[in-house]
N, C-alpha and C positions, 0 to 999 in steps of 0.2 A: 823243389821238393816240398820246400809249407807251403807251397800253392796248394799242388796237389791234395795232400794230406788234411787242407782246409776244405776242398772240396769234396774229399769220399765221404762215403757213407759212413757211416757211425762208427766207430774204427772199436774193432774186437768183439764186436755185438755180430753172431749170427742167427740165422734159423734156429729154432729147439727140432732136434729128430725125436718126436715123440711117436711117431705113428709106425704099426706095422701090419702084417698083411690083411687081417680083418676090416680094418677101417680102411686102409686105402681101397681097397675089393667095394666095401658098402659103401665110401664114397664116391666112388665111378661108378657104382648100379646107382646110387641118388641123383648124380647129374643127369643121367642116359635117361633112367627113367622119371622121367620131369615132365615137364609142360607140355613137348612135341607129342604124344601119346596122347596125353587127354585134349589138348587143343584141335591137333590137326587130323585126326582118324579120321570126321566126318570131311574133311576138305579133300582128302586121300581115296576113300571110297566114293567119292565121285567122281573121281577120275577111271578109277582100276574094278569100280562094282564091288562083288561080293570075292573078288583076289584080291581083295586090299592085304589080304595076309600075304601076300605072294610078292608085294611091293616089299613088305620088311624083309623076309628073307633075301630078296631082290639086294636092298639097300645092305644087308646085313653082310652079305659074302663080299660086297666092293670096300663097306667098312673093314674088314674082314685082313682084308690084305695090305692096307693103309698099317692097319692095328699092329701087324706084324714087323711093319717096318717101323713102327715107333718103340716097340719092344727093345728090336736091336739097337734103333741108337740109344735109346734109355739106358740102358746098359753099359752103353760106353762112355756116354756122357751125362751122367746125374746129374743137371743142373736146375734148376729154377727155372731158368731161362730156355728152358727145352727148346722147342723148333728153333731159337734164335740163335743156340750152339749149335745145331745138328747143322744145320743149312749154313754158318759161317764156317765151320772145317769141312766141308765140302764145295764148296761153291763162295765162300766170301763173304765180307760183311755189309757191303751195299744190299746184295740181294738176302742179304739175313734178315738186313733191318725190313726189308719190306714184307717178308712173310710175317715178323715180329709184332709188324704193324698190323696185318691182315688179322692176327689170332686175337692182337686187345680189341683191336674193333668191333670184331663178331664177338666176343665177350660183352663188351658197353652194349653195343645195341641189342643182343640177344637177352643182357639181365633187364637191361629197359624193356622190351616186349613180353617178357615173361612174366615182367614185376606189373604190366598193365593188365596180364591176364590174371593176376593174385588178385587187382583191383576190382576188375568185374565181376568176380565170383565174390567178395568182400562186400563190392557194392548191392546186387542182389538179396547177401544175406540180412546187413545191417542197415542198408540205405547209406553209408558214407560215402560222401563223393568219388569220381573214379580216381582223379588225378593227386588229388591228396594224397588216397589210398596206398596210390604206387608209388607216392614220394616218400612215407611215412613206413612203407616194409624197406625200401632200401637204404633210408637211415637206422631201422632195427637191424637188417643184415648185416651194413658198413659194423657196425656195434658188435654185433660177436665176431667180425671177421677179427676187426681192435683186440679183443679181448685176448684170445690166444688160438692158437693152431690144434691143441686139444682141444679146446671147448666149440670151438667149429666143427671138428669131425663128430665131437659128442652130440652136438644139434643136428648135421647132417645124417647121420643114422638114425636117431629116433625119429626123423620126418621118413626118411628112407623107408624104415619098416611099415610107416604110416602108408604110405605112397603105394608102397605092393601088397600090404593089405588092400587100399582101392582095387587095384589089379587084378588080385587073387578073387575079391567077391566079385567082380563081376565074369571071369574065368568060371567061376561057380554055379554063376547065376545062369551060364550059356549053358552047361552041361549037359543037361535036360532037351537043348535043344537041338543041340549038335546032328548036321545030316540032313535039315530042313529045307539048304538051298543048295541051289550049284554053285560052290567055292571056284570055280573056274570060270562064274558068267564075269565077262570084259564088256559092258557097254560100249566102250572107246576102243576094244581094242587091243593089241600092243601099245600101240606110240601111248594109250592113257595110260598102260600099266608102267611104261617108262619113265613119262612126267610125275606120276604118284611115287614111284621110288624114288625120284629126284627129292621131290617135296619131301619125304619123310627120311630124310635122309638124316634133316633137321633132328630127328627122334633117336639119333645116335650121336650129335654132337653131345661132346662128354671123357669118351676115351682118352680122348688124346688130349684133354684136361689133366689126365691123374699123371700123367707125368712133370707137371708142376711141381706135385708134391718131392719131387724128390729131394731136397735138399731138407726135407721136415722129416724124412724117413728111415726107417733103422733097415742099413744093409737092402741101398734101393737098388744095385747092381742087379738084385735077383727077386726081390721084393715087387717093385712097380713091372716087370714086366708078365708075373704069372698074376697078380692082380686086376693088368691089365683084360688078359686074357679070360680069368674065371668071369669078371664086370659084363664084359660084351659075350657070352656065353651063356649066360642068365639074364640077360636085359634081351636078347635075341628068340628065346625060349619063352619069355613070356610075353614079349610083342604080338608072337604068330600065334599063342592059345589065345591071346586077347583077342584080338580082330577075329579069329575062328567065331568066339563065343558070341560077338558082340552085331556081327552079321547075321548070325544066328537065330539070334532073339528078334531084331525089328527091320533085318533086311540092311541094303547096302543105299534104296532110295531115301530111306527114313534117316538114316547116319551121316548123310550127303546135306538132309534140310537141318541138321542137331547142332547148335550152335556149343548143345554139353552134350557131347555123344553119351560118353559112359552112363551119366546123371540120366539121360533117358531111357536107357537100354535097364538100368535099377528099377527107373518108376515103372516103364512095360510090364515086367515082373513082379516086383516085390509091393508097388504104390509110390505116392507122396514123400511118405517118410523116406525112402531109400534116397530121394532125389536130392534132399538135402543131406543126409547122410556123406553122399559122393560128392556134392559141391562141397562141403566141410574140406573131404580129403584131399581134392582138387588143389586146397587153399594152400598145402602142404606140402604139396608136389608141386606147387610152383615157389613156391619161396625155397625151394630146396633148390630148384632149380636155376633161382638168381643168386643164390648165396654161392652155390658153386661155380657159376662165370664168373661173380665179382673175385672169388676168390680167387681161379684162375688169371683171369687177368689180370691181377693186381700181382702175383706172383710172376710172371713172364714181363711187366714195367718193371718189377724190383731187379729181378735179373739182367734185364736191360742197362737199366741204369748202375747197376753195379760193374758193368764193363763200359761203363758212360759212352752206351748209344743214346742216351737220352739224360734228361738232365739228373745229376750225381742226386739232385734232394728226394729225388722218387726212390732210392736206394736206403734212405734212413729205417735204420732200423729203432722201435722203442727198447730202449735199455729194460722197463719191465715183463713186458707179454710177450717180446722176443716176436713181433712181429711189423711187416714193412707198413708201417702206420701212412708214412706220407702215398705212397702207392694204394694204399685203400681209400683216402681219402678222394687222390684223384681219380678214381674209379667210381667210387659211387656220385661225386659231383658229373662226371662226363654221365652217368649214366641215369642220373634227374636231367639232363640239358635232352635227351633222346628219348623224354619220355611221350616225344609226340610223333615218333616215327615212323607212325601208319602200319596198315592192316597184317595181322599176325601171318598171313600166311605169304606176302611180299615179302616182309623182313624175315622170316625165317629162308625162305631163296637167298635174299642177299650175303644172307652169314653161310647158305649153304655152299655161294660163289667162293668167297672167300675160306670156303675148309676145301672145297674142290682144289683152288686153285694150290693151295699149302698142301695137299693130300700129295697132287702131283711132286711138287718139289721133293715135297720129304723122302717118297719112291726113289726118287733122281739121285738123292745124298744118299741113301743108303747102297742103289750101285755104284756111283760117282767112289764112296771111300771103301768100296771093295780093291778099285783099280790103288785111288792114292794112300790108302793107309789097311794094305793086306793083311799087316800084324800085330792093327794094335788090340789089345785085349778083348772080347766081345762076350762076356758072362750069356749072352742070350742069341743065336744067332742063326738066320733064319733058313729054313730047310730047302734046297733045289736050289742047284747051282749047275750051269754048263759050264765048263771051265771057272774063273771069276765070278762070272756073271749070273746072277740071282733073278730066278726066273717068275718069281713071285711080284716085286715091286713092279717088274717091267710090265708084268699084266693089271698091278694097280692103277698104275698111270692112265694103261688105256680106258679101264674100267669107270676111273674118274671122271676123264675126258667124253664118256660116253653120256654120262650124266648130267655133266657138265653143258652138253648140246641141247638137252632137253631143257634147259631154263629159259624163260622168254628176254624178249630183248630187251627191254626197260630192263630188268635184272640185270643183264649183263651190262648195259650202258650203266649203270649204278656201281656195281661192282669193277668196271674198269676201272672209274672215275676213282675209285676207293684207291686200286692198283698205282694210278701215275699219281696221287697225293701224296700217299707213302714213297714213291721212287723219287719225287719231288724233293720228300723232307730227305730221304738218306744222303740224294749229291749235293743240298743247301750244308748238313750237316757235314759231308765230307771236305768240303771247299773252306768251311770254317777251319775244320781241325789244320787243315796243308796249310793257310793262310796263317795258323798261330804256332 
């Protein structure tokens, strides 16, 4: 027993539940609405043409359904440790630990790619080096995540509103133009309009971030999961008037060669000064955007490690800021080690492999403890049922899978490899525990 006790985490030191439905709502539209929007539009309408809006809604309804199943288990199971509870009382803890693993990774590498894309728009403006640049925001990020779980959501909303003011002016800026092209022209096709919802599917990781917060939350039973829903409801709404507007103004070819779509679709219209204007914004929405993964993931290790799937010191909590220090720490070091992990639009697939593959599960836990646990509490619980059976998840799954197909093979040979590393560490780690 002082073994134990020598190795948990900081004993009587929890989470602060400071947060309630506004900041957790503006915290999931800060993540959602991040980097994938401003980064990947022009990579998206070259695929889907001038339906690049038709991809987000596309992505939005498969989100959509995922969304609803993270609702219900958030409900049941407030923890930190979201997907890693949900899919261990449903299916066990081997296979827990490897979704557990799938969500930090696409966290590390997606705040690395995000935090490179902070860099280039930094670098442009200032001339400071790239790599610097991106080591230097995510030791400012690691730094308020330390600080406190108030003063992070405090930062994440004032970029937040920063980030949909971008939005909104160039929503604005279209307005005038609106009707100019055919929003139905598909260069590719279908199969393009499919691979581009694939892609941007990336522009919706975030959701199912804000169920982290719940152990930071007042009354998260019923808090995180209309949160949930208001975030990707507003983040959806203004994805399809953006791409409306933005195709609008300079065409679906011009958005395809735009390394800063938005930034170019401002100078078409307004000149110069817009252009910097929106790279400024740009810088806001992506730090908003790594401060939210890191946060996330650093929150799903602390919860790990508090049920020592991983090791007990990532579970330390600081006695003063009441926040998991050593899990932010290894979070943003794993996430300087990947700040070379190549072109934003491969690495946003890989993380989308690894939210695909967890989409599915999580679908699966959510009918899985319809059958084995029919009665236990469910403050949120989700609509259409034939008999037990919830007819909602079983179409997200396939919905997943559908999107899932569309990623190319190098993706998927990357993101297996991701798959059996994690199933790797769970049976190394399970063989230790039986062995002690």
């Amino acid at each position: 027993m002082a073994n134990e006790d020598r190795d948990a985490p900081t004993p009587g030191t929890k989470l602060r539940r400071e947060l309630g439905l506004p900041a957790v709502t503006l915290s999931g539209v800060g993540i959602i609405l991040g980097a994938g929007i401003y980064a990947l539009l022009g990579e998206a309408a070259g695929m889907a043409g001038n339906a690049v809006w038709l991809t987000f809604a596309v992505a939005a309804a498969i989100a959509g359904f995922s969304a609803l199943g993270y609702a219900e288990l958030s409900s049941m199971y407030p923890r930190a440790s979201a997907e890693f509870e949900y899919v261990r009382n449903a299916f066990g803890r081997r296979l827990a630990f490897v979704v557990g693993w799938l969500i930090i990774f696409s966290g590390i590498l997606g705040a690395a790619t995000v935090s490179l894309g902070f860099a280039g728009y930094f670098s442009d403006l200032v001339g400071f080096p790239r790599v610097p640049s991106a080591v230097l925001i995510i030791l400012v990020l690691a730094g308020i995540l330390f600080y406190g779980i108030k003063e992070t959501a405090r930062a994440a909303i004032a970029m937040t509103l920063i980030e949909v003011g971008g939005i909104v002016m160039v929503i604005l800026i279209g307005l005038p133009h609106l009707g100019r092209v055919d929003y139905f022209d598909m260069p590719l096709g279908v199969p393009g309009l499919l691979q581009a919802s694939a892609l941007v599917f990336f522009a919706y990781m975030g959701f199912e971030e804000m169920v982290k917060l719940s152990e930071e939350t007042r009354n998260p039973e019923r808090t995180i999961p209309i949160a949930l829903m208001i975030a990707l409801a507003v983040s959806v709404i203004l994805y399809i008037l953006v791409s409306l507007a933005a195709v609008s103004v300079v065409g679906w070819e011009q958005l395809a060669a735009s390394r800063a779509p938005f930034a170019d679709v401002a100078a078409v219209a307004l000149g110069p000064a817009a252009f910097t204007l929106i790279s400024i914004i740009a810088l806001f929405a992506t730090a908003n955007t790594a401060l939210l993964m890191m946060m996330a993931s650093s929150r799903i290790m602390y919860g790990m490690a508090s049920s020592f799937s991983l090791p007990p010191i990532l579970a330390r909590v600081h006695p003063r800021t009441r926040t998991p220090w050593t899990a932010i720490v290894a979070v943003a070091l794993a996430s300087i080690a990947f700040l070379f992990a190549g072109k934003i639009d491969f690495v946003a697939n890989v993380t989308n492999f690894t939210l695909f593959v967890t989409f599915a599960v999580i679908n699966a836990s959510v009918i899985l403890l319809r059958y084995r646990a029919p009665d236990a509490p469910r403050p949120f619980r989700i609509p259409g049922s034939i008999g037990r059976f919830p007819v909602i998840p079983a179409v997200g799954i396939a919905s997943t899978l559908l999107l899932l197909a569309q990623l190319e093979s190098l993706v998927l040979l990357v993101g297996g490899i991701v798959v059996v590393v994690g199933a790797a560490i769970a049976l190394v780690g399970e063989r230790r525990s039986a062995a002690a």
